[in-house]
C-alpha positions as CSV (number, residue, x, y, z in Angstrom):
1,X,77.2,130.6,75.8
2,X,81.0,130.3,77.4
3,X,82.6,132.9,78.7
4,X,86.6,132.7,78.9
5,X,88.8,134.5,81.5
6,X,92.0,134.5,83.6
7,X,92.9,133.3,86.6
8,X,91.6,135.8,89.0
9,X,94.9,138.0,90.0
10,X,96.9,135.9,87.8
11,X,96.3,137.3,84.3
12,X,99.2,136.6,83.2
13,X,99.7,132.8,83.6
14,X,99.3,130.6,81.0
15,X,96.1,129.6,82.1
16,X,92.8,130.9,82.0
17,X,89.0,129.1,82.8
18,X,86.2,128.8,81.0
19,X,82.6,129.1,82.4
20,X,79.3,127.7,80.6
21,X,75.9,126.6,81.7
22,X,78.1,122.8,82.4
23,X,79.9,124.5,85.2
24,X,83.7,125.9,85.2
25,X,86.9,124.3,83.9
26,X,90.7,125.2,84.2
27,X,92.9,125.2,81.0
28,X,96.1,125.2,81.8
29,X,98.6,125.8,78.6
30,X,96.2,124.4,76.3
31,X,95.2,121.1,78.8
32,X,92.2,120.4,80.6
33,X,92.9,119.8,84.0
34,X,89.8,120.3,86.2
35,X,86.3,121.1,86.1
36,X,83.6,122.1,88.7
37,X,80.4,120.9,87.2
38,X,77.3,122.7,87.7
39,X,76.3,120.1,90.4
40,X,79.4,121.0,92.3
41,X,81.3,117.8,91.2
42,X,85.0,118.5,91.1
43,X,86.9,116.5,88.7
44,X,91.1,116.2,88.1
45,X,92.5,115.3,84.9
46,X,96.2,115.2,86.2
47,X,98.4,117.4,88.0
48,X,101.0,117.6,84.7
49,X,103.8,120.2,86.1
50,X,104.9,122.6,88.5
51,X,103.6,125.4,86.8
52,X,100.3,123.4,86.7
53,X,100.2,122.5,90.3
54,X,100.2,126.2,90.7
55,X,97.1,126.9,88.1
56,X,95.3,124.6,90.1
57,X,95.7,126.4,93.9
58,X,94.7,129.6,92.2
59,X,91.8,127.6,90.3
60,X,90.6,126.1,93.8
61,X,91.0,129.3,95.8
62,X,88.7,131.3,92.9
63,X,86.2,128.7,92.5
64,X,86.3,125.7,94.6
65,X,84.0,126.8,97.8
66,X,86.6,125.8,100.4
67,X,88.3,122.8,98.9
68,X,92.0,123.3,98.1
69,X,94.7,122.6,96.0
70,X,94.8,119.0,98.1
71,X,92.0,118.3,97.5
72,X,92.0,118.4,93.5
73,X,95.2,116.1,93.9
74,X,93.5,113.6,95.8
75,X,90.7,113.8,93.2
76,X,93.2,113.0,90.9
77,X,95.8,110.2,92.5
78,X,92.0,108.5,93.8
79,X,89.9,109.0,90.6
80,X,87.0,110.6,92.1
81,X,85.2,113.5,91.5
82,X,84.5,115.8,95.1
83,X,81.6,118.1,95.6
84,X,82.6,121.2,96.3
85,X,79.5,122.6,98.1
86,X,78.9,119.2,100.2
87,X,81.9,117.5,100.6
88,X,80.5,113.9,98.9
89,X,83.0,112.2,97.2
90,X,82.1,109.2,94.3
91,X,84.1,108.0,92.2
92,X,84.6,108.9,88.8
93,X,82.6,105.9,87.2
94,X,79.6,106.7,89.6
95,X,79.5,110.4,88.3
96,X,79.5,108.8,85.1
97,X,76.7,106.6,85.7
98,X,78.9,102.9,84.8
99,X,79.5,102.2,88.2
């Protein structure tokens, strides 16, 4: 089961998260841009816009345990995923198990 909602105090923006037994993930517009597995691994799909850069702070300040806005871009621009409870970072191909 998945439960969709807004942006905590942002229910407006054209973004919204969806949470599942796989963890959380951003939508912003209709584009994936991060999920929080249920591990903890943060992962960036890009940063896109503006507007997006700003769906991402509020994402990280709702659900990322500490970790900000930074921190999502560098998971991006250094293709790694970040855990957000111990502060390990792999890279994406070792979260994927081809590394």
């Amino acid at each position: 089961m998945s439960i969709t909602k807004t942006l905590p105090g942002h229910e407006y923006a054209q973004a919204h998260v969806i949470i599942d037994e796989n963890g959380v993930s951003l939508i912003s517009y209709r584009t994936l841009v991060c999920t929080i597995d249920a591990d903890g691994w943060l992962t960036c799909t890009g940063l896109y816009s503006r507007t997006t850069i700003k769906h991402i702070g509020w994402f990280m300040r709702a659900y990322g345990h500490g970790l900000s806005y930074y921190d999502a871009k560098r998971a991006y621009t250094d293709d790694v995923g970040m855990n957000v409870y111990t502060g390990e970072i792999k890279t994406v191909k070792e979260l994927a198990g081809i590394a």
